[in-house]
C-alpha positions in Angstrom: -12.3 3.6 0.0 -14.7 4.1 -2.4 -13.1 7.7 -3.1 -9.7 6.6 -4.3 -11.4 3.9 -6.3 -13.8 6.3 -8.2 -13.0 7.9 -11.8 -13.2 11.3 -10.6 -13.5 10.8 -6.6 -9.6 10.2 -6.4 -9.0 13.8 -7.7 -10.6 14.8 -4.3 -8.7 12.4 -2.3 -5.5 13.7 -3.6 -6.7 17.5 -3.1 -7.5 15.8 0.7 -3.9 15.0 0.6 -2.7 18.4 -0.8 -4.4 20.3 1.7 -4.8 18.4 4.9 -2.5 18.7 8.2 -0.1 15.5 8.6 -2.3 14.8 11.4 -5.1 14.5 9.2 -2.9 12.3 6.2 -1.9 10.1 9.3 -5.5 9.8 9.8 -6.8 8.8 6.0 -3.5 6.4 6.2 -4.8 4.7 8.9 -8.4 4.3 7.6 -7.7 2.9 4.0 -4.9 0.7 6.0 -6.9 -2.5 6.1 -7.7 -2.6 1.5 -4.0 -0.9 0.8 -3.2 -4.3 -1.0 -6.6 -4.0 -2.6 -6.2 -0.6 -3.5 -3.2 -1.1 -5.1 -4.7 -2.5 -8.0 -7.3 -0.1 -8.7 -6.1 1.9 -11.1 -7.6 5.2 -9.6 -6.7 4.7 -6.4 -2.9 3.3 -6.7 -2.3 7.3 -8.5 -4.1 8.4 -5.0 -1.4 5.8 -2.9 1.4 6.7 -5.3 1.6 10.4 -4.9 0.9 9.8 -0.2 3.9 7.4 -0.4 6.0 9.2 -3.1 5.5 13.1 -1.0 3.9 12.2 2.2 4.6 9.4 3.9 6.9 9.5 6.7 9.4 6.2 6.7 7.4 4.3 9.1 4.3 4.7 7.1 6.5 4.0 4.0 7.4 1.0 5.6 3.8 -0.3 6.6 2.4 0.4 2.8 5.1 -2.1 1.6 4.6 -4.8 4.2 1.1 -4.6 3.0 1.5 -4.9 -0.5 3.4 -8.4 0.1 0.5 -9.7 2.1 -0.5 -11.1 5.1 3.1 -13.3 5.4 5.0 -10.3 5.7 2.5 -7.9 7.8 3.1 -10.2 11.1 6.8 -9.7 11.4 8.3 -6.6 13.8 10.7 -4.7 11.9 9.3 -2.5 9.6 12.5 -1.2 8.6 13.9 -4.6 7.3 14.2 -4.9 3.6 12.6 -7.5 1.9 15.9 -9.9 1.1 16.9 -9.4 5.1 13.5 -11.0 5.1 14.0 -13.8 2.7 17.2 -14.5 4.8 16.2 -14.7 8.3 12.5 -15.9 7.3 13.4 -18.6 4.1 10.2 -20.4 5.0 8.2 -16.9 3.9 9.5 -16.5 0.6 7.5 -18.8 -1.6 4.2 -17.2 0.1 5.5 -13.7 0.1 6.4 -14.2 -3.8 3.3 -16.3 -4.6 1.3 -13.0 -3.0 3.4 -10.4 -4.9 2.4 -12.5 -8.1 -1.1 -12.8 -7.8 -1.2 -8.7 -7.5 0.7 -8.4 -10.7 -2.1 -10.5 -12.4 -4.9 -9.2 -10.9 -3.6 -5.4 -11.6 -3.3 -6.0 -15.1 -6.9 -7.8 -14.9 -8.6 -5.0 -12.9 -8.6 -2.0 -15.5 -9.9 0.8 -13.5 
């Protein structure tokens, strides 16, 4: 973790991303898995998480990184491949946390400068 997060470490952690087998990206994925909501809003390391999810990623792991980034109300549900409204709809009781979570991250990313 502390590569994406550092000034200069998260240019190595995208050439790890660049140059690595899918095996391997499956395998960094599932190590950083835990602090993606964290890493989020670092800047360094949401540039590292932007450019896995954005050429990467497959859909399932596309999936997982947004369940994660609207916190621990969302992360226990099944479907990954439900979008967040068909959430809202069949799970009304989650919204206020889910939203209340999606909040705090906005804050604290314009709080946490690098």
């Amino acid at each position: 973790m502390a590569l994406f997060t550092s000034k200069y470490g998260h240019f190595v952690a995208l050439k790890l991303l660049k140059y690595t087998s899918v095996d391997q990206k499956t395998l960094l994925l599932a190590n950083v898995k835990p602090q993606i909501a964290h890493l989020v809003k670092n800047r360094y390391s949401a540039i590292v998480l932007n450019e896995f999810y954005l050429h990467y990623a497959t859909a399932e792991e596309k999936a997982m990184v947004i369940k994660q980034c609207y916190g621990p109300s969302l992360q226990t549900l099944s479907d990954a491949s439900e979008t967040l409204s068909e959430v809202f709809e069949k799970h009304p009781e989650k919204k206020p946390h889910i939203l209340k979570y999606v909040s705090e991250m906005t804050w604290a990313r314009k709080l946490d400068p690098g």
